[in-house]
C-alpha positions as CSV (number, residue, x, y, z in Angstrom):
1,X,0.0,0.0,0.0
2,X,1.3,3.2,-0.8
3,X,3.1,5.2,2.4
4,X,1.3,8.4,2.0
5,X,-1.9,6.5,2.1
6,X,-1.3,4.9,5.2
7,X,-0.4,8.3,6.7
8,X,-4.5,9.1,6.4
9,X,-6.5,5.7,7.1
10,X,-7.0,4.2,10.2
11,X,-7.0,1.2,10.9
12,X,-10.2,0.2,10.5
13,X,-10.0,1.8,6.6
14,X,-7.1,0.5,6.0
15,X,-8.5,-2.9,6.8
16,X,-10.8,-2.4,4.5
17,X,-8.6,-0.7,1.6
18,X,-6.9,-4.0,2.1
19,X,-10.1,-6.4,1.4
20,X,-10.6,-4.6,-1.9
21,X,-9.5,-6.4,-4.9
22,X,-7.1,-4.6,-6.2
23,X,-8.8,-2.0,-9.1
24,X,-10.7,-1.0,-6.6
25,X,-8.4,-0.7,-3.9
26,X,-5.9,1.4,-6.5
27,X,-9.0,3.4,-6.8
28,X,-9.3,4.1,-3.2
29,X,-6.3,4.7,-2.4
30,X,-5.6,7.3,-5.4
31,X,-8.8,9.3,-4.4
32,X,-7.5,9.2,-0.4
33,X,-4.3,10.3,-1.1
34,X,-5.2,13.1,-3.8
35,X,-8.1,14.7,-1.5
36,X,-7.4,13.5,2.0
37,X,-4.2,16.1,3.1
38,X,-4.3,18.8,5.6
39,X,-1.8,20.8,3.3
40,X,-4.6,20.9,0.2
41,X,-8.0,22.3,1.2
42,X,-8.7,24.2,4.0
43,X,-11.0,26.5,5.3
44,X,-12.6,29.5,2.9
45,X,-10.3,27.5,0.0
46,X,-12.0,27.2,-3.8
47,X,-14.3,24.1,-4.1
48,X,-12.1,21.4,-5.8
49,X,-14.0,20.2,-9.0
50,X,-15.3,16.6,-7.8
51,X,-18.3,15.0,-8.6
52,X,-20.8,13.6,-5.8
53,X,-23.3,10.8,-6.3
54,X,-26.9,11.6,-5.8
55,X,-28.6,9.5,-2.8
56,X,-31.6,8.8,-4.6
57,X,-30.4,7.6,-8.0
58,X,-26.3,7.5,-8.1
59,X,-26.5,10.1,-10.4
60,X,-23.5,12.2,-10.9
61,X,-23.8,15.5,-9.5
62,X,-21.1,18.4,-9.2
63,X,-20.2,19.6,-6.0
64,X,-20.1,23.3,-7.3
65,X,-23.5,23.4,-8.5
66,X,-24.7,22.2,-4.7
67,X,-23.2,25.8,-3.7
68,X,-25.0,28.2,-6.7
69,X,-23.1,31.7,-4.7
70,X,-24.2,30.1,-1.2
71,X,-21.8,28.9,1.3
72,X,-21.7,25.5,1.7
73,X,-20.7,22.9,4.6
74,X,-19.5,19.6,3.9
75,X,-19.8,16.8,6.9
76,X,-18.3,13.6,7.0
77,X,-18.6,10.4,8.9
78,X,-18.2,7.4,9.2
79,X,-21.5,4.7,9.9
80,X,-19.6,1.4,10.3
């Protein structure tokens, strides 16, 4: 597994990063280590151009059209 990934999982991620086959875990790992450091988004920062999937039907959706000139707050969690 790639160092600077490990730097950003826990344990309990990297458990499951591990589990993945490995396309996906590639996958996984790419997107942690491109989005998931302290040194490239911070506070009042420009939204980075990233696509979301839509709860209802796993469309695509934009994270910059959520916004439209509003401010916007992002939460995440973990459920498992």
């Amino acid at each position: 597994m790639n160092r600077d990934a490990e730097t950003y999982l826990d344990a309990r991620d990297r458990e499951y990063a591990e589990s993945l086959p490995a396309g996906e875990r590639d996958t996984v790992m790419a997107t942690v280590t491109r989005f998931r450091r302290s040194d490239s988004l911070g506070v009042g920062d420009a939204l980075p151009e990233l696509d979301l999937l839509a709860l209802d039907d796993a469309r695509p959706v934009a994270l910059r059209s959520l916004v439209d000139g509003r401010p916007l707050v992002l939460v995440f969690g973990s459920f498992t």
